[in-house]
MDTraj code that builds the backbone (N, CA, C; nanometers):
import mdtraj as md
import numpy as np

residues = "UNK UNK UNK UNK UNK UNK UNK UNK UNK UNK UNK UNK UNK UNK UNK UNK UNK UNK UNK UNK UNK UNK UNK UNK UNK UNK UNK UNK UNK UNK UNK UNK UNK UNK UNK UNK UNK UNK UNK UNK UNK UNK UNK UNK UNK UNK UNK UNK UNK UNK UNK UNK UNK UNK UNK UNK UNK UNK UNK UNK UNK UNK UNK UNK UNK UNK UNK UNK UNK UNK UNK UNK UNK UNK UNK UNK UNK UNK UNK UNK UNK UNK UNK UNK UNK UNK UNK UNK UNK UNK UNK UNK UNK UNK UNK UNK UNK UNK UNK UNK UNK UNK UNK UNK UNK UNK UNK UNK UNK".split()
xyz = np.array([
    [-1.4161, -2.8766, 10.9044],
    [-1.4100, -2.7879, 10.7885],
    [-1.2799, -2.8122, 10.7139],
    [-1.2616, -2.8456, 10.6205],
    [-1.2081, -2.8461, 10.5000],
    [-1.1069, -2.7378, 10.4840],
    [-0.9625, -2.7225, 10.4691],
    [-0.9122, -2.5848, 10.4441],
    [-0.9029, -2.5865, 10.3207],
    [-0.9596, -2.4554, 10.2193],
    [-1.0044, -2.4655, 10.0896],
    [-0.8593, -2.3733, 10.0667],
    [-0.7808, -2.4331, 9.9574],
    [-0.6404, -2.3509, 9.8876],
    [-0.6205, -2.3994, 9.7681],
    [-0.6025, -2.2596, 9.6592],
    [-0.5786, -2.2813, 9.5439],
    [-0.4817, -2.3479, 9.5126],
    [-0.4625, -2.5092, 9.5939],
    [-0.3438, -2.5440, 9.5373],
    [-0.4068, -2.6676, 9.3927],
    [-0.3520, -2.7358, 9.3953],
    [-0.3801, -2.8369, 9.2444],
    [-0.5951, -2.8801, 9.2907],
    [-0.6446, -2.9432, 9.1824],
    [-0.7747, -2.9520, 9.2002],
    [-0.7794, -3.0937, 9.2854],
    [-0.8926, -3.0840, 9.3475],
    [-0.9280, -3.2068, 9.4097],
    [-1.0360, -3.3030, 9.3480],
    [-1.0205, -3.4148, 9.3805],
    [-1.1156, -3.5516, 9.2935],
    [-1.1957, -3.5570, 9.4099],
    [-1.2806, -3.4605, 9.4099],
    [-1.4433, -3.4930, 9.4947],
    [-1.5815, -3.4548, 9.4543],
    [-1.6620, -3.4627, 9.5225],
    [-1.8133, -3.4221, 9.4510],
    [-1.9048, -3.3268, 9.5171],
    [-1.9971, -3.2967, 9.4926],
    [-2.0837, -3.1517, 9.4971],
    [-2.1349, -3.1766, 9.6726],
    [-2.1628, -3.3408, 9.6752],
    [-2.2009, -3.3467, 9.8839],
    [-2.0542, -3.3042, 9.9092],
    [-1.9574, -3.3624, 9.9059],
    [-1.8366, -3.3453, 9.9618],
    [-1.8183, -3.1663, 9.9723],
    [-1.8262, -3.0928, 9.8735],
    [-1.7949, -3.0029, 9.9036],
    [-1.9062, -2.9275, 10.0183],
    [-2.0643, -2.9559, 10.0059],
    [-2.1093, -2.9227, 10.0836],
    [-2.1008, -2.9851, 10.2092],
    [-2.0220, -3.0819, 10.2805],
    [-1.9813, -3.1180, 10.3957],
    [-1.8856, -3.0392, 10.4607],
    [-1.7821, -2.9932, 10.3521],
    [-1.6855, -2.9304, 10.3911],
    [-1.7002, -2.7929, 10.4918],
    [-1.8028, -2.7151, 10.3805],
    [-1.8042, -2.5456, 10.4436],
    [-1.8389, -2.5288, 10.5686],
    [-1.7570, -2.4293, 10.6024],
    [-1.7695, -2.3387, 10.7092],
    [-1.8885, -2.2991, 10.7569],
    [-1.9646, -2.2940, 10.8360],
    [-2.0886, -2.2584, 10.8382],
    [-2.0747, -2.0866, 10.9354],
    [-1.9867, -2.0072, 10.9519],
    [-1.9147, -1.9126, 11.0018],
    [-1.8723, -1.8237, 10.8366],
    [-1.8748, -1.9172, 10.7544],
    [-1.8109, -1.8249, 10.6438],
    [-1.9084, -1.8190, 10.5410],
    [-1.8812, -1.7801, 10.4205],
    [-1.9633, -1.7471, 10.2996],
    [-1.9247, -1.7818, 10.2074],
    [-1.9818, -1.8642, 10.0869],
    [-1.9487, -1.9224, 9.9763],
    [-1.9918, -1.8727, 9.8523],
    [-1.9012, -1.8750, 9.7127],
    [-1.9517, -1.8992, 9.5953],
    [-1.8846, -1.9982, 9.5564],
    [-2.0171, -2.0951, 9.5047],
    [-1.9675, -2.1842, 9.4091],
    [-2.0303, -2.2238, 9.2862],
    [-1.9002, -2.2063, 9.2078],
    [-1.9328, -2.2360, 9.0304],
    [-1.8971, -2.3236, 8.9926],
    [-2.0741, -2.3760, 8.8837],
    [-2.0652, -2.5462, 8.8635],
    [-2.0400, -2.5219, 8.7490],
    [-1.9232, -2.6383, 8.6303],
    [-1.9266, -2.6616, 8.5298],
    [-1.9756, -2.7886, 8.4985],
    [-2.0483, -2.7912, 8.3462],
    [-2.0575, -2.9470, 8.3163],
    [-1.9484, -2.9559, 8.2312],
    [-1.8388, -3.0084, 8.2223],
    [-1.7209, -3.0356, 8.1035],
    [-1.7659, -3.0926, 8.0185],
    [-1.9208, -3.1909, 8.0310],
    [-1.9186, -3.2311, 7.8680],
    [-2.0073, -3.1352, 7.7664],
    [-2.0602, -3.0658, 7.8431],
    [-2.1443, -2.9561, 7.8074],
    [-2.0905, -2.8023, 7.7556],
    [-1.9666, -2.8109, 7.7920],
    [-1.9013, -2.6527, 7.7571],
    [-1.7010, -2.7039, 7.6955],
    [-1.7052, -2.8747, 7.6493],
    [-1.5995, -2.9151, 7.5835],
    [-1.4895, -2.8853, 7.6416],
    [-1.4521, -2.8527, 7.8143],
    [-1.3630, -2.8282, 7.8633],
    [-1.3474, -2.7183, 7.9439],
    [-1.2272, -2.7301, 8.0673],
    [-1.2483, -2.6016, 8.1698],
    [-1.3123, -2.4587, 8.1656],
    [-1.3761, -2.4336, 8.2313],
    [-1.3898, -2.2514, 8.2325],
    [-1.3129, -2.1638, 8.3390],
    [-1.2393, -2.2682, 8.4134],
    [-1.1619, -2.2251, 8.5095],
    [-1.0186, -2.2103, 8.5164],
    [-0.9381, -2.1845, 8.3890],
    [-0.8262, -2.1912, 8.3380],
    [-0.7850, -2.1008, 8.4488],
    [-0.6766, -2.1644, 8.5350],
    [-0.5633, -2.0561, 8.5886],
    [-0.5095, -1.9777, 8.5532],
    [-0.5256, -1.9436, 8.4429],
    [-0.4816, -1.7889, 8.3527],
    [-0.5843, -1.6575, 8.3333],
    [-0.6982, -1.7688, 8.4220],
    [-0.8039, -1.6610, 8.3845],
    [-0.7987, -1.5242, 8.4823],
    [-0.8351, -1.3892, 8.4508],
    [-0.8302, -1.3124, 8.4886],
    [-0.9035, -1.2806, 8.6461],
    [-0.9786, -1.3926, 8.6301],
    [-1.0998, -1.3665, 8.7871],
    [-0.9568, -1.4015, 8.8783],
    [-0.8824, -1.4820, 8.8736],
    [-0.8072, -1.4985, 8.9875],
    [-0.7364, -1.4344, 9.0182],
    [-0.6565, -1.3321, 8.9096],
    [-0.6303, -1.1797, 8.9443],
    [-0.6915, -1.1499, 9.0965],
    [-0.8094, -1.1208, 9.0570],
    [-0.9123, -1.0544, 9.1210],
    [-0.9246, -1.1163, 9.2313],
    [-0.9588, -1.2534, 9.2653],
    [-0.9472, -1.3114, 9.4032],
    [-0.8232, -1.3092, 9.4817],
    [-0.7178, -1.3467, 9.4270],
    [-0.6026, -1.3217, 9.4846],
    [-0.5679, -1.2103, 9.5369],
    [-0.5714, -1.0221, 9.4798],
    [-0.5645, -0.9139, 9.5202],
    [-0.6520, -0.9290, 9.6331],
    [-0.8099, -0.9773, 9.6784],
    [-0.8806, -0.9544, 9.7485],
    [-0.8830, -1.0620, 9.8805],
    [-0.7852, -1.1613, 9.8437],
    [-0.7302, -1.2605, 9.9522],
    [-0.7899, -1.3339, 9.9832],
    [-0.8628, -1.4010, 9.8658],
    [-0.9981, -1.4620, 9.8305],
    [-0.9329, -1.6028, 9.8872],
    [-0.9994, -1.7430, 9.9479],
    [-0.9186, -1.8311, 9.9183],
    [-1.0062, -1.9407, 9.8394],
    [-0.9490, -1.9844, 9.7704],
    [-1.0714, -2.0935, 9.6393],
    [-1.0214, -2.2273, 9.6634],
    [-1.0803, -2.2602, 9.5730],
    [-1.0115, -2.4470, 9.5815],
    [-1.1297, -2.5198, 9.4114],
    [-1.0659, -2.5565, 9.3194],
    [-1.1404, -2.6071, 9.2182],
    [-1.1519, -2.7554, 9.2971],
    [-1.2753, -2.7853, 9.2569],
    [-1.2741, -2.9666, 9.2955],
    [-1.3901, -3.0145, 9.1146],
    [-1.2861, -3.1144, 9.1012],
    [-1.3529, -3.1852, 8.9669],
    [-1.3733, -3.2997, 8.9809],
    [-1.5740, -3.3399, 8.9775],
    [-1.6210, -3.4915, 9.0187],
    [-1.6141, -3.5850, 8.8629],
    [-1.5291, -3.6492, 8.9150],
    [-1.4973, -3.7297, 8.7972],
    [-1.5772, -3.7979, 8.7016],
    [-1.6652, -3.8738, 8.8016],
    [-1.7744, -3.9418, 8.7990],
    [-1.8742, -3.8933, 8.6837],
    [-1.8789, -3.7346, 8.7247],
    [-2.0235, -3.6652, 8.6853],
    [-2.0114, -3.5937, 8.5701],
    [-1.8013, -3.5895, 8.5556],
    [-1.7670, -3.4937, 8.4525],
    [-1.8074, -3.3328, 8.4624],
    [-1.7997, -3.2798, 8.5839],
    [-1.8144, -3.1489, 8.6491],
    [-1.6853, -3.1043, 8.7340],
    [-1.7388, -2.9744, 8.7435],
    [-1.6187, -2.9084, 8.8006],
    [-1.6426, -2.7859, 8.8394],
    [-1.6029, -2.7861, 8.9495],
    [-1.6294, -2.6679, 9.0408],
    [-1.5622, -2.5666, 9.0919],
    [-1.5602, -2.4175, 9.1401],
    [-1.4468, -2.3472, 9.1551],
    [-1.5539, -2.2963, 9.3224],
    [-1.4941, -2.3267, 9.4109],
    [-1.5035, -2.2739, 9.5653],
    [-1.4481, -2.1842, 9.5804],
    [-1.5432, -2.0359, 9.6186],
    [-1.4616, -1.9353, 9.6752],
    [-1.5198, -1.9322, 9.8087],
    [-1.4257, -1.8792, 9.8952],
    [-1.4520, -1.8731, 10.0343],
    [-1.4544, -1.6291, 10.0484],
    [-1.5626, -1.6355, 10.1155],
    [-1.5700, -1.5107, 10.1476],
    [-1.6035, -1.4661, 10.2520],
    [-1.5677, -1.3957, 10.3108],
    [-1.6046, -1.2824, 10.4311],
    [-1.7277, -1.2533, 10.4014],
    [-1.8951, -1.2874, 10.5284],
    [-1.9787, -1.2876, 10.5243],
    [-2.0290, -1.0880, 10.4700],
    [-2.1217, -1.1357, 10.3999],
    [-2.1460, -0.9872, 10.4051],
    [-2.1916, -0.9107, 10.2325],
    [-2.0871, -0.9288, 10.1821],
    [-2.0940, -0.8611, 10.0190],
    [-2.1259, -0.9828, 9.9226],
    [-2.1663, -1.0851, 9.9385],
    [-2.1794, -1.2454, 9.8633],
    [-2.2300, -1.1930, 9.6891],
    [-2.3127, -1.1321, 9.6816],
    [-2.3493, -1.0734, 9.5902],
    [-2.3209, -0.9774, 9.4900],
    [-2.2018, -0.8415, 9.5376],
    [-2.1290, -0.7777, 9.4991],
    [-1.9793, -0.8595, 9.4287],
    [-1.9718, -0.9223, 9.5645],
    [-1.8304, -1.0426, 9.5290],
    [-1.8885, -1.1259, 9.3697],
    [-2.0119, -1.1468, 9.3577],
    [-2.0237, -1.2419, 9.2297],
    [-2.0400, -1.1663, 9.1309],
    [-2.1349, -1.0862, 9.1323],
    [-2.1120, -0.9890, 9.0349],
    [-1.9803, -0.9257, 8.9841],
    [-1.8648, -0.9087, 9.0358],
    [-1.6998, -0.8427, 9.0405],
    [-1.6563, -0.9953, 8.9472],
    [-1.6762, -1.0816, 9.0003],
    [-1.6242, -1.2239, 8.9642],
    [-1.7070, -1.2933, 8.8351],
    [-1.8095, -1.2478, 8.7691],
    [-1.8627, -1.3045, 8.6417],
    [-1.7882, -1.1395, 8.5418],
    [-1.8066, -1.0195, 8.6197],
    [-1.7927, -0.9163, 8.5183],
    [-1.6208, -0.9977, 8.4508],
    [-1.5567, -1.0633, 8.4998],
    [-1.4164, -1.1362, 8.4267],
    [-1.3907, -1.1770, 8.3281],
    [-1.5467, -1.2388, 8.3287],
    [-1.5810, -1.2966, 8.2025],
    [-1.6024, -1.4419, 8.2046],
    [-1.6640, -1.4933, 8.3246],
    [-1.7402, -1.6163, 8.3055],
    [-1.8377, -1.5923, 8.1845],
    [-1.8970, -1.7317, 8.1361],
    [-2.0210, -1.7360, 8.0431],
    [-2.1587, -1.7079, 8.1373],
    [-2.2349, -1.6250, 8.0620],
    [-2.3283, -1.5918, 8.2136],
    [-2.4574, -1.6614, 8.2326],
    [-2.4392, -1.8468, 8.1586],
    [-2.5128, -1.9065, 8.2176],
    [-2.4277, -1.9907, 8.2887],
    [-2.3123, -1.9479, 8.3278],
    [-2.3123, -2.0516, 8.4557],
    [-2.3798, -2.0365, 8.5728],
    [-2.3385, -2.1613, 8.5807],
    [-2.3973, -2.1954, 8.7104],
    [-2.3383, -2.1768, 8.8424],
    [-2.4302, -2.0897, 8.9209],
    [-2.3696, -2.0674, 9.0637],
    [-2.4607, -2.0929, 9.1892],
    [-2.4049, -2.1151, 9.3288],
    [-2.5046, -2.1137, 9.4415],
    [-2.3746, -2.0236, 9.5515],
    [-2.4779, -1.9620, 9.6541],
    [-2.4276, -1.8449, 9.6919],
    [-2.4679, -1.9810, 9.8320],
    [-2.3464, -1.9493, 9.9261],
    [-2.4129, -1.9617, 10.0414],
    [-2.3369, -1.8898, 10.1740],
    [-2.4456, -1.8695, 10.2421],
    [-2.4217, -1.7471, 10.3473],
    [-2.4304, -1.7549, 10.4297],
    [-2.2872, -1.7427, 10.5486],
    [-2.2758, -1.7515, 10.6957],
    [-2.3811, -1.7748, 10.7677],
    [-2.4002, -1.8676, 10.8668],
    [-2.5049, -1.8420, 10.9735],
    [-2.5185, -1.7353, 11.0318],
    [-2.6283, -1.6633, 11.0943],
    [-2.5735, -1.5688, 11.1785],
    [-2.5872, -1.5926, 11.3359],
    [-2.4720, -1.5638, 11.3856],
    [-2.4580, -1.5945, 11.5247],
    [-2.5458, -1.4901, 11.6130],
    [-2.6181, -1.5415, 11.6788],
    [-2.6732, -1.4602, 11.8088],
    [-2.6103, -1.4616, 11.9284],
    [-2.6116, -1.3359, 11.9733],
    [-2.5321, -1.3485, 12.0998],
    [-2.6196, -1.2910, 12.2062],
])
top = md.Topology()
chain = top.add_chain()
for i, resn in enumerate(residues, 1):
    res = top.add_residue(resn, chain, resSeq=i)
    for name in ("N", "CA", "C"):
        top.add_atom(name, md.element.get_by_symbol(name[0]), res)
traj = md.Trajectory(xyz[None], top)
């Protein structure tokens, strides 16, 4: 597993990131096309990261060069996946982006 941190973006692609995850944890991830929306929607000034940061969210943008996309990984505590996205578009993403939710295994014991 991959340790996902908002530090600078990474040069990888949409398998890569799905190799990475946690299968213990819970994901949102938001796809951009950059040639399709003329540039980031994920500006570090944007207000959603407010919001992840207070909630100790940890993200990681990765932008596939190749494909001219770009992605913002949030990592979440299994459970609210849905509440968490909804809190995180009310910011003010455009609300046809694009997202895929994915959700912890659940362990049997």
């Amino acid at each position: 597993m991959t340790d996902f941190s908002h530090t600078e973006p990474k040069k990888e692609n949409f398998l890569w990131i799905k190799q990475s995850l946690d299968p213990s944890a819970s994901y949102i991830v938001f796809e951009n096309d950059l040639k399709q929306q003329g540039g980031s929607i994920f500006d570090p000034a944007h207000i959603a990261y407010t919001y992840l940061a207070r909630e100790k969210f940890v993200w990681q943008q990765i932008i596939d060069m190749e494909l001219s996309r770009e992605y913002l990984v949030i990592r979440l505590v299994p459970g609210n996946e849905e509440k968490v996205l909804g809190r995180i578009m009310g910011y003010g993403f455009p609300e046809n982006t694009i997202y895929y939710i994915y959700k912890a295994k659940e362990v049997r014991k």
